[in-house]
NUMAR-478154 format. One line per 4 residues: number of its first residue (from 1); their letters; for each residue y, z, x of N, C-alpha, C. Coordinates in steps of 0.2 Angstrom, whole numbers, m for minus. Example, Ala and Ser with C-alpha at 12.3 -4.5 7.8 and 13.67 -1.06 7.14 Angstrom:
<rs>
1> AS> m28 39 66 m22 39 62 m16 39 66 ~ m11 35 64 m5 36 68 0 39 64 $
</rs>
This chain:
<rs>
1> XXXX> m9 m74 333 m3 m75 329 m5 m77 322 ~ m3 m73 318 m6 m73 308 m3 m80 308 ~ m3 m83 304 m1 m91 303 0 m89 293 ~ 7 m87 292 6 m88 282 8 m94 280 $
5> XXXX> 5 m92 274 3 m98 270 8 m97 265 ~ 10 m106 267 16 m106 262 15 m109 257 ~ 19 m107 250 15 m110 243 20 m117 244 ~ 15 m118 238 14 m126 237 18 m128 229 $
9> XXXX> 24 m128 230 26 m131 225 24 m136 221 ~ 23 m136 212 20 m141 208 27 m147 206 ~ 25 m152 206 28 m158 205 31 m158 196 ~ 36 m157 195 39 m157 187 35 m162 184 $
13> XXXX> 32 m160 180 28 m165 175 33 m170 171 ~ 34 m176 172 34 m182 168 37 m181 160 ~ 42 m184 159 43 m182 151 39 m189 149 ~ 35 m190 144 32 m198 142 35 m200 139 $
17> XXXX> 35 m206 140 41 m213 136 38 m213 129 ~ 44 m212 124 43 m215 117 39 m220 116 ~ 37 m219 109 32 m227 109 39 m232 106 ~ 37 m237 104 40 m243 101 46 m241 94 $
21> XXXX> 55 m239 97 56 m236 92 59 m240 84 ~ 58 m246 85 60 m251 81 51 m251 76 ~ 45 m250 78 42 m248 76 38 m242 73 ~ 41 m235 75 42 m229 73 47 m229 65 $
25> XXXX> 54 m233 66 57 m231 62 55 m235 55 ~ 50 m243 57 48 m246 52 41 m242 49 ~ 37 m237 51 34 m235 48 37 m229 45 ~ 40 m226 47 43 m219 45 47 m220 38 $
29> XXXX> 52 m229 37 52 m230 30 50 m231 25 ~ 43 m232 27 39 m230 20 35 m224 19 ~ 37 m221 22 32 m216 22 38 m210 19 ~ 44 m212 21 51 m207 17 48 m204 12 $
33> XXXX> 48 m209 5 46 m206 0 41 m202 m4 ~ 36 m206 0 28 m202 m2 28 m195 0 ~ 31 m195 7 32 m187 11 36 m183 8 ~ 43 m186 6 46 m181 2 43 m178 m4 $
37> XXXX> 42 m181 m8 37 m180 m16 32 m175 m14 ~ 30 m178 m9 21 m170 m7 24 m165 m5 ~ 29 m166 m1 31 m159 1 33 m155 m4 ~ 41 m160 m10 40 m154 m13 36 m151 m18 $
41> XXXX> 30 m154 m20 25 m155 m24 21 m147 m21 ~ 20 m147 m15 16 m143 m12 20 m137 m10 ~ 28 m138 m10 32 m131 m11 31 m128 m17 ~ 32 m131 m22 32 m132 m32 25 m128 m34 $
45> XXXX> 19 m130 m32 12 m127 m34 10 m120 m33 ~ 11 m119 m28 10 m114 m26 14 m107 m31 ~ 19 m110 m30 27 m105 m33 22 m104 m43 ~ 22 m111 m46 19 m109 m50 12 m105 m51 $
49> XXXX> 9 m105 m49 3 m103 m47 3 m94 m45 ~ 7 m92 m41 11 m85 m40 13 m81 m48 ~ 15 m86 m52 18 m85 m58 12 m84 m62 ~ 8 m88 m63 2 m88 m64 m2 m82 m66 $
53> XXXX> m3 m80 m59 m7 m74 m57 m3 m68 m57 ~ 2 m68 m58 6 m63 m61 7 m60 m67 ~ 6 m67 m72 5 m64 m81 m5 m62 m81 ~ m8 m66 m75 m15 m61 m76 m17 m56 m75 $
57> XXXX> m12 m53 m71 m12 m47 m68 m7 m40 m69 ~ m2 m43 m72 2 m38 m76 0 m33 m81 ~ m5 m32 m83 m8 m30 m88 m14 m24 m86 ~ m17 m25 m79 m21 m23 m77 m19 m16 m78 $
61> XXXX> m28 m12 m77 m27 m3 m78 m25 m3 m73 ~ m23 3 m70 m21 7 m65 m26 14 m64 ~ m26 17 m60 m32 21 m56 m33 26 m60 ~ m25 29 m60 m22 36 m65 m27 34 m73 $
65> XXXX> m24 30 m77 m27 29 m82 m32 30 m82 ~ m39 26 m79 m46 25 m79 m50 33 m77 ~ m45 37 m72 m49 43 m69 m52 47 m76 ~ m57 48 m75 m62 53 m80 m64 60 m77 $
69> XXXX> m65 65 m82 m66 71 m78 m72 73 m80 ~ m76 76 m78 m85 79 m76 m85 80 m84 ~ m83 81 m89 m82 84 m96 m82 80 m100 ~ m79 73 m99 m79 66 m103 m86 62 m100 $
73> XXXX> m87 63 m94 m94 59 m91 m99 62 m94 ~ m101 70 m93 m106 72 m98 m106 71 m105 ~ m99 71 m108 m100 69 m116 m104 61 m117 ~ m100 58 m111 m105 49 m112 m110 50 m112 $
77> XXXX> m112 52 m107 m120 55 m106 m124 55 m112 ~ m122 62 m114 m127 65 m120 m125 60 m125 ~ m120 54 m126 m120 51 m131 m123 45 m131 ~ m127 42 m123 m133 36 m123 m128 34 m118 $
81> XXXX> m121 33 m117 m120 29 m112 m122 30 m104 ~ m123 27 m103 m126 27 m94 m123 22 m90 ~ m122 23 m83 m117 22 m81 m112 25 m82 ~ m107 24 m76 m99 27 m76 m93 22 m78 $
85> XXXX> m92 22 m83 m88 16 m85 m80 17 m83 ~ m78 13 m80 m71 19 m75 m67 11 m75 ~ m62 12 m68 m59 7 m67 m60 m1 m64 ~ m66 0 m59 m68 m4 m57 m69 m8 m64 $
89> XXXX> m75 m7 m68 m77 m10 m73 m70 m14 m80 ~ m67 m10 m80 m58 m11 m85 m56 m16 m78 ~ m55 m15 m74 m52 m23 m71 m56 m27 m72 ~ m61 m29 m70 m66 m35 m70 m64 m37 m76 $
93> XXXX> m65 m33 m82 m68 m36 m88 m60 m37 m92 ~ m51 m37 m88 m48 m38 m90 m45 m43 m86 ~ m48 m46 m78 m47 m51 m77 m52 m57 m79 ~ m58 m54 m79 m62 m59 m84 m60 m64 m91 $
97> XXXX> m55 m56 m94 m55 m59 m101 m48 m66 m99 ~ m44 m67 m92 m41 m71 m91 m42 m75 m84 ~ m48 m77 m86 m51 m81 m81 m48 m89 m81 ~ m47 m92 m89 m42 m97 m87 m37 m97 m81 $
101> XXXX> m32 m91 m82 m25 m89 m80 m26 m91 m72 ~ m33 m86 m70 m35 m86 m64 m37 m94 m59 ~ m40 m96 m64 m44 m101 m61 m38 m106 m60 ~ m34 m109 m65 m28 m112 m65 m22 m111 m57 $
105> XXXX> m21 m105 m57 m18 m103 m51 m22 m104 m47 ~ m29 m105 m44 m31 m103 m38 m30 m110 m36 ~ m31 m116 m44 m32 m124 m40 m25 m125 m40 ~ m19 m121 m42 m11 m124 m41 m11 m123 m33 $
109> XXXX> m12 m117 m33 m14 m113 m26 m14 m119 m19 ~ m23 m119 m22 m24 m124 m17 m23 m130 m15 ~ m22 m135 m21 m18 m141 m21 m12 m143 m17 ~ m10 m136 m19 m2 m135 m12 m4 m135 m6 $
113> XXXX> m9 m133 m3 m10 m134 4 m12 m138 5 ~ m19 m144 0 m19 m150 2 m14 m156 3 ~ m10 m154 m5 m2 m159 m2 1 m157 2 ~ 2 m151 5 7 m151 12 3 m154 18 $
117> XXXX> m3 m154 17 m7 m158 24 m4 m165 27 ~ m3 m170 21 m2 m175 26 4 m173 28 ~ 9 m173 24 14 m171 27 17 m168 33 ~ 12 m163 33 14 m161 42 11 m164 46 $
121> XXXX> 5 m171 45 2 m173 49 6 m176 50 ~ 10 m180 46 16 m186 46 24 m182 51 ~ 21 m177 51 28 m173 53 26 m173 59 ~ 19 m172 64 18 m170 68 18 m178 73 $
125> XXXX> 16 m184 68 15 m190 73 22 m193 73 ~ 26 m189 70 34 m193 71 36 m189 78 ~ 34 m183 78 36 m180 85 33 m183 90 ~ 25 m184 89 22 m189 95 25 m196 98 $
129> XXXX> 28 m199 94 28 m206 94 35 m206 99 ~ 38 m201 96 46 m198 101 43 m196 109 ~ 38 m192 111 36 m187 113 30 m186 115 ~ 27 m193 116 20 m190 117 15 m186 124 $
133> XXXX> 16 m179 120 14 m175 126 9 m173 125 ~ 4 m173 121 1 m171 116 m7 m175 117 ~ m13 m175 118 m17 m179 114 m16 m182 107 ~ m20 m185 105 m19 m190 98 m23 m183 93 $
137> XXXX> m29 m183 95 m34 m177 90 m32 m172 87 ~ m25 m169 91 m22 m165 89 m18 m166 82 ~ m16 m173 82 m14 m173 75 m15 m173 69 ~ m23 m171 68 m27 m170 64 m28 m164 63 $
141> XXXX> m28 m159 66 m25 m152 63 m23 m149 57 ~ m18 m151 55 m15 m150 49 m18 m152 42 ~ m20 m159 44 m24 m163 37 m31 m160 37 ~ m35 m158 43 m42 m155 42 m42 m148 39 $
145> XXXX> m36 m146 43 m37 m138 42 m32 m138 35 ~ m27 m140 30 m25 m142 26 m30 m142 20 ~ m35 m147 21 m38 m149 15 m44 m144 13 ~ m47 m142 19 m52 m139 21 m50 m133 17 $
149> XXXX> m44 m127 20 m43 m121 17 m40 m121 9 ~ m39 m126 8 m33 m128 0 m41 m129 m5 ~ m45 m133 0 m49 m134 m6 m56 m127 m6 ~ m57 m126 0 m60 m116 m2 m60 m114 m4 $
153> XXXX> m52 m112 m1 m48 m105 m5 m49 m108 m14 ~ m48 m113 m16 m48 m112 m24 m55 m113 m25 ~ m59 m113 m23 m68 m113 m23 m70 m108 m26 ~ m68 m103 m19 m69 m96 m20 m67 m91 m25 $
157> XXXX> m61 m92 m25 m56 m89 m32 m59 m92 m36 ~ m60 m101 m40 m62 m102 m44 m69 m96 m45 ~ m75 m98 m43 m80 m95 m41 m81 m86 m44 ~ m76 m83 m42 m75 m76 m41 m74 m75 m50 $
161> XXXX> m69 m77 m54 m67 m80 m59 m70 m79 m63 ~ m76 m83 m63 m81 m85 m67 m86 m79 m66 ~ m88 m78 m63 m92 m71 m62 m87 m65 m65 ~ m82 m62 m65 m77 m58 m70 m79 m60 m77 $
165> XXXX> m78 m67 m78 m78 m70 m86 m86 m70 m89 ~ m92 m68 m86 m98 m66 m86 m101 m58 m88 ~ m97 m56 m83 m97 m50 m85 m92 m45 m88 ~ m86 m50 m92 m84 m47 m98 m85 m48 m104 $
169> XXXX> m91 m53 m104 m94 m55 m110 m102 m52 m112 ~ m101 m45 m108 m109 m41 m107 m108 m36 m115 ~ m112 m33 m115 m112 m27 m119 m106 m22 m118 ~ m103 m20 m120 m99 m16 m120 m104 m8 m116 $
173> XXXX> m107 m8 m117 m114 m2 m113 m116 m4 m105 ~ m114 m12 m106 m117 m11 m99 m112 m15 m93 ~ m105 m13 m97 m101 m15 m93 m101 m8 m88 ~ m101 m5 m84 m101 m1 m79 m98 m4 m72 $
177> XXXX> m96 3 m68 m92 3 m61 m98 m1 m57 ~ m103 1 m59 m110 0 m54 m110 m8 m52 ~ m110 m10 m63 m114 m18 m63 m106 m21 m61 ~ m101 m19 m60 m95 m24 m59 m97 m24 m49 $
181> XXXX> m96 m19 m49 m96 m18 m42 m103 m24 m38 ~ m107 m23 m42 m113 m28 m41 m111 m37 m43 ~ m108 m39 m48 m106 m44 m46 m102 m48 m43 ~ m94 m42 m42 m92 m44 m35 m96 m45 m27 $
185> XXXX> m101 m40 m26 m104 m43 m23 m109 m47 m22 ~ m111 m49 m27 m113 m56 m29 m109 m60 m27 ~ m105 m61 m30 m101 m69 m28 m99 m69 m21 ~ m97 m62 m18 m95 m63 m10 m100 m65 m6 $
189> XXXX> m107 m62 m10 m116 m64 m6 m114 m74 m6 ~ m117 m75 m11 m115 m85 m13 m110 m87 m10 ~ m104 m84 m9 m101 m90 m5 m99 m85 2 ~ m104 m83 3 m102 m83 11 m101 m87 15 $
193> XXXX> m106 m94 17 m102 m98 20 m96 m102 20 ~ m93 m102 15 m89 m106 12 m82 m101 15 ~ m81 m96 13 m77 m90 16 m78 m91 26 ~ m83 m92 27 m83 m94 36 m79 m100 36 $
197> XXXX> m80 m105 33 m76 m110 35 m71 m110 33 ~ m69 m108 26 m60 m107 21 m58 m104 29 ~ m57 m99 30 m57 m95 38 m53 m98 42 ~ m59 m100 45 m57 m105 50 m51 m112 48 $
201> XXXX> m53 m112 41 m48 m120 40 m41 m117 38 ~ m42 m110 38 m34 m107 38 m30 m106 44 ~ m35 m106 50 m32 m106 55 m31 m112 59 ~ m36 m116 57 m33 m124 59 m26 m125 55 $
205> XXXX> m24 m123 49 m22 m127 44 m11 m123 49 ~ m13 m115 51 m7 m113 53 m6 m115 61 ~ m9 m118 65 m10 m121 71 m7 m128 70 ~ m8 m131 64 m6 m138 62 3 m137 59 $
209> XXXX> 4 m131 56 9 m131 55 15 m128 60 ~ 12 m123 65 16 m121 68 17 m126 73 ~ 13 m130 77 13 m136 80 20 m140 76 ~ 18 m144 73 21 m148 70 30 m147 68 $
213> XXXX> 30 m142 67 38 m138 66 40 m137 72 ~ 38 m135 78 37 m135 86 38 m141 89 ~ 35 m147 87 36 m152 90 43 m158 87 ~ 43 m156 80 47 m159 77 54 m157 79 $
217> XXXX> 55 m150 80 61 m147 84 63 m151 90 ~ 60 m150 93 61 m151 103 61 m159 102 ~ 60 m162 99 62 m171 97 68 m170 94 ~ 71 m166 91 76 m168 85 75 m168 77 $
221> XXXX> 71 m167 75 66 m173 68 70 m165 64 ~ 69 m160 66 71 m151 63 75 m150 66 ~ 81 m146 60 86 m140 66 81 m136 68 ~ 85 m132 73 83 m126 75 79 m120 70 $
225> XXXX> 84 m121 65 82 m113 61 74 m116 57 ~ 74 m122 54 68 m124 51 63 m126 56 ~ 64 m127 61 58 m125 68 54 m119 69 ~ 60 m115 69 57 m109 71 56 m104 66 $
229> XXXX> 57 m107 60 56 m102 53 48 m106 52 ~ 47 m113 54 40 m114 52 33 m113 55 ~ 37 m110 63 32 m107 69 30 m100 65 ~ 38 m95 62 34 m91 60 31 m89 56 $
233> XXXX> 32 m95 50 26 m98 45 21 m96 44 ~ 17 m100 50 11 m100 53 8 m92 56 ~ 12 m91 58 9 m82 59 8 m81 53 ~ 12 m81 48 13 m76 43 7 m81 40 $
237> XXXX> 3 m85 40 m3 m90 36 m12 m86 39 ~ m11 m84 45 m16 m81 47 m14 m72 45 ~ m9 m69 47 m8 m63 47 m2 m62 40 ~ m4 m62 32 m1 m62 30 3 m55 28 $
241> XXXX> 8 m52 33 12 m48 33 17 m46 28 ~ 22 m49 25 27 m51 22 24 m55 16 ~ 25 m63 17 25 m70 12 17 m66 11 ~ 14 m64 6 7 m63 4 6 m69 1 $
245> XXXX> 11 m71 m5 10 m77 m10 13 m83 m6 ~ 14 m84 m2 17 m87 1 24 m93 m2 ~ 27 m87 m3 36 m91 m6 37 m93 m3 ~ 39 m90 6 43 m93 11 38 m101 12 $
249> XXXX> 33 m103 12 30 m108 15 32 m112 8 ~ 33 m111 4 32 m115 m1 44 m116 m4 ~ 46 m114 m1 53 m114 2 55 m120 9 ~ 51 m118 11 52 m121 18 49 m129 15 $
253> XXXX> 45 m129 13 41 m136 10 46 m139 7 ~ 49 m134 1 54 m140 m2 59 m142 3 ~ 62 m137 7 68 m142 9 67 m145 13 ~ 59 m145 17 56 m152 21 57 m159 16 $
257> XXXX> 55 m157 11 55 m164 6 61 m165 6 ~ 66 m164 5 74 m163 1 75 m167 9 ~ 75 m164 14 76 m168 20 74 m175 23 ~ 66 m176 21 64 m180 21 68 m187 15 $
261> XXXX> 68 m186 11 69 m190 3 78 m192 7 ~ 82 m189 12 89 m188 13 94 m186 8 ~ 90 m181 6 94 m178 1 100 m171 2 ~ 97 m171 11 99 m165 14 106 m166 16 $
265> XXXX> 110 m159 15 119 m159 17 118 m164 23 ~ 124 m170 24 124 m171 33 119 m178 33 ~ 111 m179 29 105 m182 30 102 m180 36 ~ 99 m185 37 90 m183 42 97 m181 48 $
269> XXXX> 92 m179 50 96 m179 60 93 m184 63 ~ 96 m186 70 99 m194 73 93 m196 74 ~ 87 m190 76 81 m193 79 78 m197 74 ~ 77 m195 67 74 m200 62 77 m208 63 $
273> XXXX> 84 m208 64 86 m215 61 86 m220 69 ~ 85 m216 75 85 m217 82 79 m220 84 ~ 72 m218 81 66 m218 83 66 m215 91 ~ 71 m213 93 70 m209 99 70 m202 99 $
277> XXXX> 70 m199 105 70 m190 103 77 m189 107 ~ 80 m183 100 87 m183 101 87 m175 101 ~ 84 m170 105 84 m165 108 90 m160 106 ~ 90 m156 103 96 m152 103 100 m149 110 $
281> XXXX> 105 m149 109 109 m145 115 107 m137 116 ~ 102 m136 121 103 m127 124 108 m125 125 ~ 108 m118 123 114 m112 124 119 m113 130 ~ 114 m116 134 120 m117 141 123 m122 140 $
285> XXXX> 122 m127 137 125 m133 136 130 m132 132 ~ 126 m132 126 132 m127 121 140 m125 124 ~ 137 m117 127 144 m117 131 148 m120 137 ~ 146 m122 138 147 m128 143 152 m135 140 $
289> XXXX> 150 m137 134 153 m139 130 159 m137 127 ~ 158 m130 125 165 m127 122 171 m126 126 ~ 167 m126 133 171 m122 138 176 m128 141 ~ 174 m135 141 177 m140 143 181 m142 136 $
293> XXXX> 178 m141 130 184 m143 125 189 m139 125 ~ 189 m131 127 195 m126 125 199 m128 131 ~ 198 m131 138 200 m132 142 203 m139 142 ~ 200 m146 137 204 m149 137 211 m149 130 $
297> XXXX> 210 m144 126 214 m143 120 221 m139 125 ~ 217 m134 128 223 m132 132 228 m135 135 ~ 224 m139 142 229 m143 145 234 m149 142 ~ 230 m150 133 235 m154 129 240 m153 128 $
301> XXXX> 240 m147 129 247 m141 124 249 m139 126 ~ 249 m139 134 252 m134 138 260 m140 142 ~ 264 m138 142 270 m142 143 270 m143 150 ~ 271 m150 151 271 m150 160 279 m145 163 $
305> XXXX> 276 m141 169 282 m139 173 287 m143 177 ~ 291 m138 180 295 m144 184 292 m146 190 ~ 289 m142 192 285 m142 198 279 m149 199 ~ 278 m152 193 271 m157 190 276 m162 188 $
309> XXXX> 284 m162 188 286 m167 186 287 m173 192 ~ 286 m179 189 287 m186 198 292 m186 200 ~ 293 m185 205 297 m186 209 302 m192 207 ~ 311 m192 209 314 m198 206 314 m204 212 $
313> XXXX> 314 m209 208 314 m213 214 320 m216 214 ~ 320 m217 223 327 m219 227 330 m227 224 ~ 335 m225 223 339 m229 221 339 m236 228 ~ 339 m241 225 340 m247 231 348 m252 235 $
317> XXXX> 348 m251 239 355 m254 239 358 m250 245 ~ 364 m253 249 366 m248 256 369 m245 253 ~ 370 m240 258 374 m235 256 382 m237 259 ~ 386 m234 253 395 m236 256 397 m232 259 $
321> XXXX> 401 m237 266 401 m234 273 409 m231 272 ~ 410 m225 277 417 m220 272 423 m225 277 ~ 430 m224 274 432 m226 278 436 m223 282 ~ 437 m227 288 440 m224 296 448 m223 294 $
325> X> 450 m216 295 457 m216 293 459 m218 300 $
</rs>
């Protein structure tokens, strides 16, 4: 006789008891302000920084212009110049000539990621402190990968920069597609490892944020829509699809601060000023909800019948006896 084997149902995991909320709320008071300010600081940077890089680039040749045909090449030729002087070399030597502009933006850039760092760190230990389901090391995500990526990526960019403003200050002879193309591979050669870890600190930096917007939600600390617009954030930080310059993140950032600072329609949500986790209502609930108010607005309005009315009560006292003709 086969004998099956019955599964083994797992025991529902424990939700873990808040920390200390009269201690939660007394650290989250000082921190209101500071959090606010960087947030929108680190929204603000960036945006300009975008703007930035945009009057440097405005100007740039395009492919059409630069194309040269076998009868202009041999005319160079026979006239001494060597090398193919084309498009590659007109960009270098037009974002060279605005390497300020560039370098400027790359540290607005970057600056923006390190000031959203603590912020989300501060964002994700408010969710902890409600909610700790999480290891502690986890918190540090955001700020490693935050300062980490903010401070490369403008390294890099600076770095790249400088190498353009190098080689737009060459002879006009020996600006060529060859020697441009050579020092951008120069500078990608010198900061290779720097680019391994920018990398990686991008992808700490969107694990910290998506986390953090995630955990803030399911405690309360976030609506809905700013949870799950922050999750998507974070994709769009590693696979930049859409946001290239990143507005939405730097959108999202300010009305984090705006919220933080309680400047936001309504102020914080309850969990802020509760120190406990105040969970949004799920869709079923929701209706569940609606379904019991439209049910008691009804039976307010609805007129009782005669059927629902009480019965009269009996009068006391005997009854008069008829008389005997």
């Amino acid at each position: 006789m086969s004998s099956q084997r019955q599964p083994q149902s797992r025991a529902a995991r424990p939700i873990p008891d808040p920390l200390d909320p009269q201690e939660t709320i007394a650290l989250e008071r000082s921190w209101f302000p500071r959090a606010g300010v960087l947030a929108i600081l680190g929204g603000l940077l960036p945006i300009v920084a975008s703007v930035l890089q945009i009057l440097a680039t405005r100007d740039l040749p395009t492919d059409a212009a630069s194309v040269q045909s076998v009868a202009d090449a041999v005319t160079r030729y026979a006239a001494g110049e060597s090398g193919l002087h084309g498009f590659q070399a007109q960009r270098t030597v037009a974002l060279g000539d605005k390497a300020g502009l560039v370098i400027t933006s790359a540290i607005l850039s970057g600056l923006g990621a390190v000031l959203a760092a603590p912020v989300l760190l501060g964002l994700l230990r408010a969710a902890y402190r409600r909610r700790p389901s999480f290891p502690r090391w986890f918190l540090w995500l955001p700020l490693v990968g935050g300062v980490l990526f903010g401070v490369g990526s403008a390294v890099a960019l600076t770095y790249g920069a400088v190498n353009m403003s190098d080689f737009a200050s060459l002879p006009a002879a020996q600006q060529t597609n060859a020697a441009a193309t050579d020092a951008l591979q120069s500078a990608g050669d010198d900061l290779g490892p720097l680019l391994i870890v920018s990398s990686l600190a991008q992808m700490l930096f969107a694990v910290g944020l998506g986390a953090a917007a995630l955990s803030a939600m399911n405690v309360g600390l976030l609506t809905r829509a700013m949870g799950i617009i922050g999750v998507l954030l974070a994709v769009l930080v590693v696979i930049p699809i859409v946001d290239q310059q990143g507005f939405l993140r730097s959108f999202w950032l300010i009305f984090l601060g705006v919220l933080l600072l309680g400047r936001w329609r309504g102020g914080r949500p309850e969990a802020w000023e509760a120190g406990l986790p105040r969970p949004w209502p799920t869709r079923a609930e929701q209706l569940e909800a609606a379904e019991r108010a439209r049910a008691a607005k009804q039976n307010a309005t609805t007129p009782a019948s005669d059927d629902d009315a009480p019965a009269p009560t009996p009068k006391s006292g005997n009854r008069s006896k008829k008389r005997r003709k």
